[in-house]
ZARONU-96010 format. One record per residue: x, y, z of N, C-alpha, C in turn; residue in three letters. Coordinates in steps of 0.1 Angstrom, whole numbers. Example, Ala and Ser with C-alpha at 12.3 -4.5 7.8 and 13.67 -1.06 7.14 Angstrom:
<rs>
     npx     npy     npz    capx    capy    capz     cpx     cpy     cpz   mike
     132     -57      78     123     -45      78     132     -33      78    ala
     128     -22      71     137     -11      71     129       0      79    ser
</rs>
This chain:
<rs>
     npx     npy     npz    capx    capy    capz     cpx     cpy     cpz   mike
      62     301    -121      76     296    -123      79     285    -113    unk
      74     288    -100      79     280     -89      68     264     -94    unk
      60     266     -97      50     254     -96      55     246    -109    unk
      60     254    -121      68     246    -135      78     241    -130    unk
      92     246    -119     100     237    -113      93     226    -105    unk
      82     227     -95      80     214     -90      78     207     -97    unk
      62     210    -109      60     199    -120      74     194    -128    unk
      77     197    -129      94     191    -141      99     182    -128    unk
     101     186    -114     106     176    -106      98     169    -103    unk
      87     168    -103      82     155    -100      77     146    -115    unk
      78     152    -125      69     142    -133      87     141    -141    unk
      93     144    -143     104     141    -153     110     125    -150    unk
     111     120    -135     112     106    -133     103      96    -141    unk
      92     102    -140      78      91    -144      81      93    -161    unk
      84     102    -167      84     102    -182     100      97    -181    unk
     111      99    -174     123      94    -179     120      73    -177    unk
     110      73    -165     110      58    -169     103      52    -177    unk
      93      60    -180      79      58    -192      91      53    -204    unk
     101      60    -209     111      65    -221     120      54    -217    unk
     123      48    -209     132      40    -205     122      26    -211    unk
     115      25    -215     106      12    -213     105      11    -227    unk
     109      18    -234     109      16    -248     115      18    -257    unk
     129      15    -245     143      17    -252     150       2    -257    unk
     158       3    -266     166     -12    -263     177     -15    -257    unk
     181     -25    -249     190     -25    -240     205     -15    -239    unk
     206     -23    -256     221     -12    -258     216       5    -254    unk
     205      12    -257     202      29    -256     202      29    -243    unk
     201      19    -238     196      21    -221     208      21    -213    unk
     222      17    -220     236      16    -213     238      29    -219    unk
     234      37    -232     244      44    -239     250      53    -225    unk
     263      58    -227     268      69    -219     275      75    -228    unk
     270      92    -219     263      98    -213     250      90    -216    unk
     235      90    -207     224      90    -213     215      97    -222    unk
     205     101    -232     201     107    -236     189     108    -230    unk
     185     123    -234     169     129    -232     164     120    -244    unk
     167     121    -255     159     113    -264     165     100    -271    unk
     157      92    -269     164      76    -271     170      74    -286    unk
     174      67    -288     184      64    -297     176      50    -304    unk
     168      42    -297     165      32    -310     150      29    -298    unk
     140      30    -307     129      23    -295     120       7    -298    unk
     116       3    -289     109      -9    -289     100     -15    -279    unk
      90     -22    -288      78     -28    -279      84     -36    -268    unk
      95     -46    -271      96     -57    -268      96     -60    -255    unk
      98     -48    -246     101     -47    -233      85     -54    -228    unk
      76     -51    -237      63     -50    -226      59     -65    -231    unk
      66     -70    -244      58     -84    -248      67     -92    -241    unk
      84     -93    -237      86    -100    -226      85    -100    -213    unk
      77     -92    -207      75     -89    -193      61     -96    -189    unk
      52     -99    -205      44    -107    -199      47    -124    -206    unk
      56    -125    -206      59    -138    -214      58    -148    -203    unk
      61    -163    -202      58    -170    -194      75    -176    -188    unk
      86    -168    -192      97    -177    -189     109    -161    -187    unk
      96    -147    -187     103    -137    -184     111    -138    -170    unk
     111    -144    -157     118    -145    -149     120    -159    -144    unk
     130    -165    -158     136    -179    -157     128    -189    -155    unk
     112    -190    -153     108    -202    -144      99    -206    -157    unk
      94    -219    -156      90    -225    -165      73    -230    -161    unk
      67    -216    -160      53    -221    -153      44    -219    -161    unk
      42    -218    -176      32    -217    -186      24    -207    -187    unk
      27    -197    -174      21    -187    -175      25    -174    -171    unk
      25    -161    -174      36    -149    -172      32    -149    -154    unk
      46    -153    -154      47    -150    -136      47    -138    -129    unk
      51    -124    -139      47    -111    -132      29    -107    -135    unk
      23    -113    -143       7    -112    -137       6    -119    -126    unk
      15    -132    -123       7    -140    -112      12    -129     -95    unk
      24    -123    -100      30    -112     -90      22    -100     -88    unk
      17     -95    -101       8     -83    -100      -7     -88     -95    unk
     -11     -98     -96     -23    -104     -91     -20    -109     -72    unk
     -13    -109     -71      -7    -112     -57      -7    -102     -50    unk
      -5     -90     -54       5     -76     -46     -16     -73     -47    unk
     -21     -76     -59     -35     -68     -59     -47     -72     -46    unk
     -41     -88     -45     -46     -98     -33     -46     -91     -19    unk
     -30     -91     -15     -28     -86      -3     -30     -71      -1    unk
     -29     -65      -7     -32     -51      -2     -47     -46      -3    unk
     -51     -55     -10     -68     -55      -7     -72     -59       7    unk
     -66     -74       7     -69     -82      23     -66     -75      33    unk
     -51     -66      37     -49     -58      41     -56     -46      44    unk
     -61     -43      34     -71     -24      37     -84     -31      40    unk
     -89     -42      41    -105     -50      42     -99     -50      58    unk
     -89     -55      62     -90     -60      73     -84     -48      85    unk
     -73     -41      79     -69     -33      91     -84     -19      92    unk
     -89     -18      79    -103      -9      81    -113     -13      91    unk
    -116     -27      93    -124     -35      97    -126     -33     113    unk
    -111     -39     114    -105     -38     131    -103     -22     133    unk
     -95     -15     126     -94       1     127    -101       7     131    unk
    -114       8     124    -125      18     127    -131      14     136    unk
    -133       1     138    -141       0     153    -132       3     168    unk
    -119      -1     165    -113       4     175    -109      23     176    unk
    -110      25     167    -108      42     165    -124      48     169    unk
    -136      44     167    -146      47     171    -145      42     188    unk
    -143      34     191    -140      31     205    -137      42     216    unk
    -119      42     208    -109      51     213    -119      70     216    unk
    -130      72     203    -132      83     202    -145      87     215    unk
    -156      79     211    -162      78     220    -169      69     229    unk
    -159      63     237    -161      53     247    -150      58     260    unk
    -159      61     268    -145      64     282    -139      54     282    unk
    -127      53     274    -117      43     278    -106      50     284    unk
    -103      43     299     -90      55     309     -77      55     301    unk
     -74      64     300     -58      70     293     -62      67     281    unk
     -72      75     277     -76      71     261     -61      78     256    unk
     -55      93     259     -44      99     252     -34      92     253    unk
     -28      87     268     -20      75     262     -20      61     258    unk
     -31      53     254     -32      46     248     -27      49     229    unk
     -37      61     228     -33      64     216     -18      65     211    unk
     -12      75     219       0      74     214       9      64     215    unk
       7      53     224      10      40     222      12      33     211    unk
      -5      35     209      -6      28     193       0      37     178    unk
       1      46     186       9      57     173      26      49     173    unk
      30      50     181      42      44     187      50      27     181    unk
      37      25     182      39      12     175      42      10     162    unk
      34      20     156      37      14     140      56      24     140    unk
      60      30     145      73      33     144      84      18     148    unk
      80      11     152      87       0     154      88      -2     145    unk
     101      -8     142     111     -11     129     110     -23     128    unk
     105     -30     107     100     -39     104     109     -51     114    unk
     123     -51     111     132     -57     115     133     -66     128    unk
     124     -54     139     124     -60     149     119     -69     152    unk
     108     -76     144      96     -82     144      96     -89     136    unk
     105     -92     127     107    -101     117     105    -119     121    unk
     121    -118     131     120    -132     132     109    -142     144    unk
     102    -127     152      89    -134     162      76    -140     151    unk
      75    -131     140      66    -138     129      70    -142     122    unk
      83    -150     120      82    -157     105      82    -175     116    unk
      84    -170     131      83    -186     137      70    -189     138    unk
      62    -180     137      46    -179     138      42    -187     130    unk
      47    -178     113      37    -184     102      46    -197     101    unk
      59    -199     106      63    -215     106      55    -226     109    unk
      51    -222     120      44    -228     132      31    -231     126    unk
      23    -225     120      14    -225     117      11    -222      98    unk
      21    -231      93      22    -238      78      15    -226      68    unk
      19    -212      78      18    -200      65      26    -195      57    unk
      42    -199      67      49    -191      51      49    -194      35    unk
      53    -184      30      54    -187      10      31    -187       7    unk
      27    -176      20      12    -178      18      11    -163      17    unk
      -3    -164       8      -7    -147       9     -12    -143      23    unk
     -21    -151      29     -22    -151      43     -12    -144      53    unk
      -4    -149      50       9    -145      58      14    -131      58    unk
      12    -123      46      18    -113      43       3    -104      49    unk
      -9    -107      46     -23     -98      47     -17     -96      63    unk
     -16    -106      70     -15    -105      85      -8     -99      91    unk
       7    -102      88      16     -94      86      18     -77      82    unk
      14     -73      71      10     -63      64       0     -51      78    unk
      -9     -64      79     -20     -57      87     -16     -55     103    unk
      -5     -60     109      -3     -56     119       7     -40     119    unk
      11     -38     109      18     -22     110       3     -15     106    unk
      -5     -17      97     -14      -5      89     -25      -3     105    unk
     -25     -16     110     -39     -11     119     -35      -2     128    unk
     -24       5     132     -20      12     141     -22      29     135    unk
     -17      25     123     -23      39     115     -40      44     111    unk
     -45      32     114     -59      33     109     -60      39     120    unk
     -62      32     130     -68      41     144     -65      49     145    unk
     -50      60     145     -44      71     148     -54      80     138    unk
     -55      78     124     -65      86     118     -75      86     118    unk
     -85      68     120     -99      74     120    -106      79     134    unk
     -97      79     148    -101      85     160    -102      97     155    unk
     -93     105     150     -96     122     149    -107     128     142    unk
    -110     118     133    -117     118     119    -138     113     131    unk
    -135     106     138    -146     103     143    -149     115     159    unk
    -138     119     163    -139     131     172    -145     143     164    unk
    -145     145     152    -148     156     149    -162     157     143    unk
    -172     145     145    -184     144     142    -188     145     159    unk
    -200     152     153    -206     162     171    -209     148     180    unk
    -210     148     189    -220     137     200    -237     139     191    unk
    -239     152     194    -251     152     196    -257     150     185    unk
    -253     144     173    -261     134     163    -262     121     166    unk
    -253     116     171    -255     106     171    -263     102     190    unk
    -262     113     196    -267     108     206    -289     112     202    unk
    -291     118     191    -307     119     189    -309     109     181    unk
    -300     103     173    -305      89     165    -304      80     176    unk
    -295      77     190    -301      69     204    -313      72     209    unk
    -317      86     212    -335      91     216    -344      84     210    unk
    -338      84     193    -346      78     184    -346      63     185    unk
    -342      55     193    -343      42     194    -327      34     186    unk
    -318      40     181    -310      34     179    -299      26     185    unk
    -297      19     184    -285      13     195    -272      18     188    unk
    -262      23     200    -250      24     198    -244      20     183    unk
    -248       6     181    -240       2     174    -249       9     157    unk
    -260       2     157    -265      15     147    -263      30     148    unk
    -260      36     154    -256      52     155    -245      49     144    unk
    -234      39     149    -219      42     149    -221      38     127    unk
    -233      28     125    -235      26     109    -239      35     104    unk
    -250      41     105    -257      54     101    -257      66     103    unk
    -249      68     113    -248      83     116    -234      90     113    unk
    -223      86     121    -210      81     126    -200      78     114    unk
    -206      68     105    -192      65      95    -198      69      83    unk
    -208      73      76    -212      83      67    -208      94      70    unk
    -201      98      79    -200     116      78    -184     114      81    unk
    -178     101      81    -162     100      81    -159      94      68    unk
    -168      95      59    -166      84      45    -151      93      42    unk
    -150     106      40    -140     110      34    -126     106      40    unk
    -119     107      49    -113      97      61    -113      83      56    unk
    -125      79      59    -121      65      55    -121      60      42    unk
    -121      67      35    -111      68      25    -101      69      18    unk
     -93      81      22     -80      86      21     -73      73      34    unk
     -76      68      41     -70      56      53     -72      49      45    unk
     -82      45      34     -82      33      32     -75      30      19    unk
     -68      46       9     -58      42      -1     -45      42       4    unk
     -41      51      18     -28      49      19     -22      35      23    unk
     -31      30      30     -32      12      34     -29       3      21    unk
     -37      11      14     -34      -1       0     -23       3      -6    unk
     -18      14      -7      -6      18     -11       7      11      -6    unk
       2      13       8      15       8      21      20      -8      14    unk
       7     -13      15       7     -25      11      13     -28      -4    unk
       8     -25     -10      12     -22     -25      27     -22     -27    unk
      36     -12     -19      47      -6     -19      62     -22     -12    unk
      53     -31      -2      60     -33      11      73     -43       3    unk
      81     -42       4      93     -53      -1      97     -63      15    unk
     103     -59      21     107     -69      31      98     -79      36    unk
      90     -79      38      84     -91      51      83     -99      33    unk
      76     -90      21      74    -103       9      87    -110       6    unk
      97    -104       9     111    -111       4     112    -120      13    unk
     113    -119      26     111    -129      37     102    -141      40    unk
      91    -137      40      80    -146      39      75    -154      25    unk
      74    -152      15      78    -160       4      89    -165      -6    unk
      87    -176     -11      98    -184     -18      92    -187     -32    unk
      84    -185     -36      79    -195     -47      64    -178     -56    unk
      66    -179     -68      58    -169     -71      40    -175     -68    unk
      36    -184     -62      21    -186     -55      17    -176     -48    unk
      29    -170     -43      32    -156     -32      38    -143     -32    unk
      43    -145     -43      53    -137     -45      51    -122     -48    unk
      50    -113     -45      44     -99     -47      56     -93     -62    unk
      48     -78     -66      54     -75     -79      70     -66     -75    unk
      71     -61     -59      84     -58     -55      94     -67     -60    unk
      88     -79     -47      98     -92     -48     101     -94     -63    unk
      93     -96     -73      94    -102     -84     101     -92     -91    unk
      99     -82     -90     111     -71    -101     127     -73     -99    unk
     127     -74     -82     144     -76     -78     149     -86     -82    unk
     142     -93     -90     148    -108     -95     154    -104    -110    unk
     151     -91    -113     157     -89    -122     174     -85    -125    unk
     174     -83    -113     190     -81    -108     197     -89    -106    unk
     208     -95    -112     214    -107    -109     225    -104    -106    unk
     235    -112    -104     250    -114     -93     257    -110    -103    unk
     257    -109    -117     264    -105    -131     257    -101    -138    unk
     248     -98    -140     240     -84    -146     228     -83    -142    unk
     222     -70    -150     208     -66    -149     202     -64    -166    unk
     186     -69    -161     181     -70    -176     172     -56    -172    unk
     182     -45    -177     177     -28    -176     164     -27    -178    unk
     160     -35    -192     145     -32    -202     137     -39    -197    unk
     138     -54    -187     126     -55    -181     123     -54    -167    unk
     132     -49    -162     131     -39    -148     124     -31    -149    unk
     127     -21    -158     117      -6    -156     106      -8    -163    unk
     105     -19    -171      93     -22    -177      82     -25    -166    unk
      89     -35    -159      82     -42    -149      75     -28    -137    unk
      86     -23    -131      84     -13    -124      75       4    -130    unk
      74       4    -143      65      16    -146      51       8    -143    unk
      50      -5    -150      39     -12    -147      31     -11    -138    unk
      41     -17    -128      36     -17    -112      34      -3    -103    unk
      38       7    -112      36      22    -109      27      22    -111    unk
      14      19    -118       3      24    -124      -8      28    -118    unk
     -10      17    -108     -19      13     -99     -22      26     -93    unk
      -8      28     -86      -9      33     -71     -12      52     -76    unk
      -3      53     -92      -6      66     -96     -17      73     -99    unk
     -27      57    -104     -42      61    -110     -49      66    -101    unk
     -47      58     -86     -58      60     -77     -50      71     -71    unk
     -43      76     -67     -37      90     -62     -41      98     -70    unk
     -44      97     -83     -48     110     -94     -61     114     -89    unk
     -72      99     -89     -84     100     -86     -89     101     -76    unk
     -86     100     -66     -88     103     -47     -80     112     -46    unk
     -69     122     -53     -65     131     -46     -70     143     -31    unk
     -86     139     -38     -90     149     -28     -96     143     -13    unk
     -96     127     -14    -101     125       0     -84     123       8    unk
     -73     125      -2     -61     121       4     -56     138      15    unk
     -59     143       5     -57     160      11     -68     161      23    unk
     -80     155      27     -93     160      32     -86     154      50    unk
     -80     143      38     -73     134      56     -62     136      60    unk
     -52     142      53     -43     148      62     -49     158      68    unk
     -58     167      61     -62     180      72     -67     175      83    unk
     -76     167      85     -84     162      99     -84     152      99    unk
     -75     148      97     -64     131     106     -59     136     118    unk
     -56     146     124     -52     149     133     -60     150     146    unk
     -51     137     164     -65     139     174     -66     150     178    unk
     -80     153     180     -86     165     186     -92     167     199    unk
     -89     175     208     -91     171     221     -86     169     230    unk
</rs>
């Protein structure tokens, strides 16, 4: 019983907006709302990819060029804060570095800093340096909150693989840095992987720094681009949620499908020691 109330609360949003997407405007005002729609239609999904669905005149549907954007950066993002992450979380794990504990929580610390605060020190940055309205801008950006998270989880995740494998593949002639390929991040694959969809997620999810940092859809992520459906005198209801079940898809499919390295890394994400 208890588990049919959670399922109805968590899936009844995703089918009320599924059902929303293939309503027509007038069913989508009716009040009260209905459980079952009152008149349905494709049209929502053939204007969403039209080329003048959000006013501009670029010959080609600007929410692909938004969904191809959002797909850009949060890729470049999980490439790069993984990159820098794990070598510094393998570091943090085993390398005597002094106040390894509070370093860590430092860098745990960090990513609680509020986007806000940091807004206007990097947007003089990417001024400075002719990135804003750039996907660049946002990977960088993007990537200076995730890599604080990467380390926080893959240190735990690399503490809990023994020394003493990797210190017999050193006996065996390997260098450090080969141990840390072969021995070391094969046995954290599950970790680095649940780190490496919540990153893409994060990324996936982020609205501010893209509202800030781009102007023009070259850059424009599929957040940014759905708010534009909202205007100062109305909202076009049907290609909002159209847009936004869309942009759901992504992040649902691979949560369905990684569910289990996402569960494996909350359990031993946590430092040990």
């Amino acid at each position: 019983m208890l588990l049919a109330v959670y399922l109805a609360f968590t899936l009844l949003p995703i089918g009320w907006l599924f059902l929303s997407t293939i309503q027509t405007q007038a069913s989508l005002l009716t009040v009260p709302p209905r459980l079952i729609p009152t008149g349905f239609t494709l049209r929502n999904y053939i204007d969403i990819f039209a080329p003048a669905a959000f006013g501009e005149n670029t010959g080609q549907s600007t929410f692909v060029l938004a969904l191809r954007n959002s797909v850009l950066v949060s890729l470049g993002t999980t490439i790069i804060s993984l990159l820098f992450g794990t070598l510094a979380a393998y570091a943090f794990a085993r390398l005597n570095v002094p106040h390894k504990r509070t370093l860590l929580l430092i860098v745990l610390a960090s990513q609680l800093l509020p986007a806000i605060s940091v807004i206007i020190p990097l947007f003089r940055m990417f001024r400075g340096a002719h990135l804003l309205d750039t996907l660049a801008a946002l990977i960088l950006a993007y990537s200076t909150f995730s890599l604080p998270f990467v380390v926080w989880i893959m240190a735990g995740y690399f503490q809990s693989v023994p020394r003493e494998l990797e210190e017999a593949a050193r006996l065996d002639g390997a260098s450090r840095f080969g141990a840390f390929i072969r021995i070391a991040l094969p046995l954290v694959a599950p970790g680095l992987g649940a780190t490496a969809l919540f990153t893409l997620l994060n990324a996936w999810d982020e609205f501010f720094f893209a509202l800030i940092f781009t102007s023009t859809y070259a850059a424009k992520t599929a957040p940014v681009a759905l708010a534009e459906f909202i205007g100062r005198h109305s909202v076009n209801w049907g290609l909002l949620v159209t847009g936004g079940f869309i942009a759901s898809l992504p992040p649902l499919v691979l949560s369905l499908v990684f569910y289990r390295y996402i569960v494996s890394g909350l359990a031993a994400g946590g430092i040990k020691g």
